[in-house]
C-alpha positions as CSV (number, residue, x, y, z in Angstrom):
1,X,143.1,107.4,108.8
2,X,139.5,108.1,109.7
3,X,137.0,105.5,110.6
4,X,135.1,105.6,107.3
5,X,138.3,104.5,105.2
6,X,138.8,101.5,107.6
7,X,135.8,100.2,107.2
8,X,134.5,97.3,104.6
9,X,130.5,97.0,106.3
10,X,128.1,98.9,108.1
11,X,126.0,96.5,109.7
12,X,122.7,98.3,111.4
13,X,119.8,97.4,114.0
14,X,117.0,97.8,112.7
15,X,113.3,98.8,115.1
16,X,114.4,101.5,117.2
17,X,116.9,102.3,114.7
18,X,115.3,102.1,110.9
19,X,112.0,102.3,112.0
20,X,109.8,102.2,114.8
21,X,106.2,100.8,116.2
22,X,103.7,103.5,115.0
23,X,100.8,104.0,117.8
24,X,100.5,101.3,120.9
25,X,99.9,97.4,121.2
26,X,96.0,98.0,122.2
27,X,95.5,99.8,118.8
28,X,95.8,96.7,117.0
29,X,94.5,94.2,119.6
30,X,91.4,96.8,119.9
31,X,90.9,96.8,116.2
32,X,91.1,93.2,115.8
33,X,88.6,92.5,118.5
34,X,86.1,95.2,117.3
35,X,86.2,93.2,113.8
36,X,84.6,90.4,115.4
37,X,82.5,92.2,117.4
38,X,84.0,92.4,120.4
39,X,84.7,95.3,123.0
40,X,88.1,96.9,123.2
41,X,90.6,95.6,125.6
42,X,91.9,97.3,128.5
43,X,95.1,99.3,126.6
44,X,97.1,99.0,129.9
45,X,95.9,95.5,130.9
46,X,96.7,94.2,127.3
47,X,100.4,95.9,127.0
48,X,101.2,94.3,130.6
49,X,99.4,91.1,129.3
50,X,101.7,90.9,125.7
51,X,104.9,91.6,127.8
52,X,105.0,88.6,130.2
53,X,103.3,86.5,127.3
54,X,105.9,87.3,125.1
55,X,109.1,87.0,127.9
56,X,107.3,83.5,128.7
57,X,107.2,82.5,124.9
58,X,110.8,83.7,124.3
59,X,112.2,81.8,127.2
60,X,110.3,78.4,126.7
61,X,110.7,78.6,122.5
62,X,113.7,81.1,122.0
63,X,114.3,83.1,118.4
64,X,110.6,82.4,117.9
65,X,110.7,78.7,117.9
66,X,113.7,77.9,115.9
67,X,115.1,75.3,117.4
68,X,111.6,73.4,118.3
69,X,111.4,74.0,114.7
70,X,107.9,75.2,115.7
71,X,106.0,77.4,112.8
72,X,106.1,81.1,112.9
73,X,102.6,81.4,112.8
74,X,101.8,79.1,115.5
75,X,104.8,80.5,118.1
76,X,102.3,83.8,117.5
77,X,99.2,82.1,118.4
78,X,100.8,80.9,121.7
79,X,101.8,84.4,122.2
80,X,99.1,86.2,121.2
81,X,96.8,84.0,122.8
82,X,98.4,83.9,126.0
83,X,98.9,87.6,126.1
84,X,94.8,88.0,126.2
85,X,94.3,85.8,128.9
86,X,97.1,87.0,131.0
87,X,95.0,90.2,130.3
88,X,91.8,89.0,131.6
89,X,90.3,88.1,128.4
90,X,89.4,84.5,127.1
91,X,87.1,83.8,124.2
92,X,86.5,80.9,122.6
93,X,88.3,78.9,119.9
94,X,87.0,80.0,116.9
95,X,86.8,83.8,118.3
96,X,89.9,84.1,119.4
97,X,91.2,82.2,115.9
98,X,89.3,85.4,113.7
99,X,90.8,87.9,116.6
100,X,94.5,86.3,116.1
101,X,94.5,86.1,112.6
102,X,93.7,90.1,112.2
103,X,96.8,90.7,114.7
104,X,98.8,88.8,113.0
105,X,98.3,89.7,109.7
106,X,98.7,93.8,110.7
107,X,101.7,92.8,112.7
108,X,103.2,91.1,109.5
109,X,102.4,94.2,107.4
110,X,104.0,97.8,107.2
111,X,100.9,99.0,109.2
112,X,102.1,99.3,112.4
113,X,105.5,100.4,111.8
114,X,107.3,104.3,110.6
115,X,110.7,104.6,109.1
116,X,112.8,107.6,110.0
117,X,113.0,110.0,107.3
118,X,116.8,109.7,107.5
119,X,117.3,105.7,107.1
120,X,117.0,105.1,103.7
121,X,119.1,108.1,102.6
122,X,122.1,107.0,105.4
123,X,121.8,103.5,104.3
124,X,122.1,104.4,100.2
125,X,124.7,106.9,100.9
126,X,126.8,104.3,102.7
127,X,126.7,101.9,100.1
128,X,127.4,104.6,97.3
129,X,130.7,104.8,99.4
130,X,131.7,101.1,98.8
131,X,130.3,99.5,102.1
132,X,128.4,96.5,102.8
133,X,125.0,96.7,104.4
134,X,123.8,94.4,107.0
135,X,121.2,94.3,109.4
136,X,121.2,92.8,112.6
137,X,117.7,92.1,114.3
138,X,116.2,89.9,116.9
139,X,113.4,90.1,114.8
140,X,111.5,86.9,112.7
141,X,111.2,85.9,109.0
142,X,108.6,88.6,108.0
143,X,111.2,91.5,108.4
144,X,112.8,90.0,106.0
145,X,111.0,89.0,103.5
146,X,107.2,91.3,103.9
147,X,108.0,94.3,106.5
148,X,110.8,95.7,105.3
149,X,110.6,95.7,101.8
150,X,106.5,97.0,102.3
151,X,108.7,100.1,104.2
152,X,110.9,100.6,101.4
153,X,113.8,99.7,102.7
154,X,114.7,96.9,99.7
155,X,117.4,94.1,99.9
156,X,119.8,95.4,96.8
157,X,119.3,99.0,97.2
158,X,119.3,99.8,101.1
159,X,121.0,96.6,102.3
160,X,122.8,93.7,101.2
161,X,122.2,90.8,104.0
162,X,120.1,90.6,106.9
163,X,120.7,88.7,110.0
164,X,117.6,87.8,111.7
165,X,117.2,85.5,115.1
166,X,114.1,83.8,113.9
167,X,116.4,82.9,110.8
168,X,119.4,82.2,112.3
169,X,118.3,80.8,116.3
170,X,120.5,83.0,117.7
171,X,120.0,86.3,119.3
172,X,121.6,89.4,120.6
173,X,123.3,90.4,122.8
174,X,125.2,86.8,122.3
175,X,128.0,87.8,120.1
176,X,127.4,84.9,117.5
177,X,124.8,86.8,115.9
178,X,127.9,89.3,115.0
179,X,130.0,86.7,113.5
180,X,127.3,85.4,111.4
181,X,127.0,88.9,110.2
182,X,130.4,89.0,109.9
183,X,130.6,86.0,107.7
184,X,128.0,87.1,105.8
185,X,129.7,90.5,104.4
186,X,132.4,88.6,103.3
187,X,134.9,87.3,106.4
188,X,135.7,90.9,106.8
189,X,137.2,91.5,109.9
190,X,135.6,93.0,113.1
191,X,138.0,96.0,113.2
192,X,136.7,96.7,109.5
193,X,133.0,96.7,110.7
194,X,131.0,99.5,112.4
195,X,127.5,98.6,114.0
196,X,125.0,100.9,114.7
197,X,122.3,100.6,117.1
198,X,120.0,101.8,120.0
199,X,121.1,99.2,122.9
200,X,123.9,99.0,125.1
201,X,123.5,95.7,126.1
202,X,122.7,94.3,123.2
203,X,124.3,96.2,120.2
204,X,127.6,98.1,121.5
205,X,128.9,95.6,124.1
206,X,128.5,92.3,122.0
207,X,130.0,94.5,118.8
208,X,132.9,95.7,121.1
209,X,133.5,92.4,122.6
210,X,134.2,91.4,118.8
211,X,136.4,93.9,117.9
212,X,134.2,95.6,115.5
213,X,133.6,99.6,115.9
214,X,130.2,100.4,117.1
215,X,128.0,103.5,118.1
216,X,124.8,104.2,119.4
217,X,121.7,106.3,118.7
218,X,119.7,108.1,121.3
219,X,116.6,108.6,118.8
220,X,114.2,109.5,122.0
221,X,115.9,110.8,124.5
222,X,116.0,107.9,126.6
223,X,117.1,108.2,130.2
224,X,120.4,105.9,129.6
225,X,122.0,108.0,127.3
226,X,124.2,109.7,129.5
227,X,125.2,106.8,131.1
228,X,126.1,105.3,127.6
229,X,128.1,108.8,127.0
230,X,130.2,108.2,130.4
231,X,131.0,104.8,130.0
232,X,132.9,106.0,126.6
233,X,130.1,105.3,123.7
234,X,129.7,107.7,121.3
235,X,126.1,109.0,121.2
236,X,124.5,110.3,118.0
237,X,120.8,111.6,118.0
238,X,119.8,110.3,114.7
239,X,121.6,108.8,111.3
240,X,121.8,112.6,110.2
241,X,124.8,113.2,112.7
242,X,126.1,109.9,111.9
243,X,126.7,111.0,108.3
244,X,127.9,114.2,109.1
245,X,130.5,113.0,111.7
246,X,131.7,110.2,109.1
247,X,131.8,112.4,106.6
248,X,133.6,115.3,108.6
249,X,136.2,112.8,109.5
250,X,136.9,111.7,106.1
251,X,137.3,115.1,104.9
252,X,139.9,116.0,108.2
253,X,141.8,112.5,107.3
254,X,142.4,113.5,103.4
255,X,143.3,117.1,104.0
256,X,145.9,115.8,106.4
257,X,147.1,113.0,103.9
């Protein structure tokens, strides 16, 4: 029996998978500050800035505050904040407030984010054949509800539950975000459940740990990928191939039945 016919859900990653960061941190950070006036950042300085903000946010006030029960909004600020002066840059209270609110506002918009051309037509094709679509994201509230939808990829057409870490206070790699999802499609069971995404560590081994099927996509050639190949994942370069190998072994599995 080929894969496709076992299966009851498709659950999917979604950024570096669905769709990706268009342009670099500083774009935003530079456009925000220039709307108040202010020079650009350092591009370099502010990237290495936002990255040990945002590691020190996520380990003091995991899945973006959940369990503090701290507002999205103001886990952000800390953040964003934080990220300028580890950058070099401090302004005052009610500069840095006009500067924050520009970021955060682009970052909770389809502005700085693509989808690949092949997401929404793998995700509508797979629910055509019967399966459940979730998504499975260490990713806050706004996917859900503002980013996603603004992208075109619509809860009801492209997917049929999300499973989000701000939303839930868990996060992968820990394999509970999994069993939520797996819950969520139903109670199916792992073995009847194929995850795709763009981590080892945090998509294939937690989904394997489970029980549930899982693959990867090497969408830019990253360096790991043949590592991932030799420790027995299968590799795909896009959704595309995915399809097209699902598909291929559907057809082999009914010929021979």
């Amino acid at each position: 029996m080929s894969i496709l016919r076992k299966l009851r859900c498709i659950t999917v990653d979604v950024t570096g998978t669905l769709i990706a960061y268009k342009g670099e941190l500083g774009d935003y950070y530079c456009m925000a500050a220039k709307s108040v006036g202010l020079p650009c950042p350092d591009y370099k300085r502010m990237h290495e800035g936002f990255k040990t903000a945002y590691t020190d946010m996520a380990k003091r006030y995991p899945c973006f505050g959940y369990a503090a029960k701290m507002p999205n909004v103001d886990w952000w600020r800390s953040c964003v904040k934080d990220s300028f002066v580890k950058a070099g840059y401090e302004y005052d209270d009610e500069t840095f407030d006009k500067v924050f609110k520009r970021i955060y506002s682009s970052f909770g918009s389809s502005a700085p984010y693509s989808v690949f051309p092949d997401s929404q037509p793998f995700l509508r094709w797979a629910r055509q054949k019967g399966l459940t679509i979730g998504l499975v994201s260490n990713a806050e509230y706004r996917y859900q509800d503002v980013i996603l939808p603004a992208l075109g990829l619509n809860k009801g057409s492209e997917w049929d539950f999300g499973v989000f870490s701000g939303m839930v206070g868990i996060e992968k790699p820990d394999p509970r975000i999994y069993e939520i999802a797996l819950e969520m499609a139903g109670n199916v069971a792992p073995e009847e459940v194929l995850h795709i995404g763009d981590s080892m560590r945090k998509d294939y081994i937690p989904a394997k740990t489970l029980g549930m099927h899982a693959l990867l996509l090497d969408r830019f050639k990253t360096k790991d990928a043949e590592s991932w190949r030799q420790s027995g994942a299968p590799v795909f370069p896009d959704l595309v191939a995915v399809q097209d190998w699902l598909a291929k072994e559907d057809n082999v599995a009914a010929r021979l039945n």
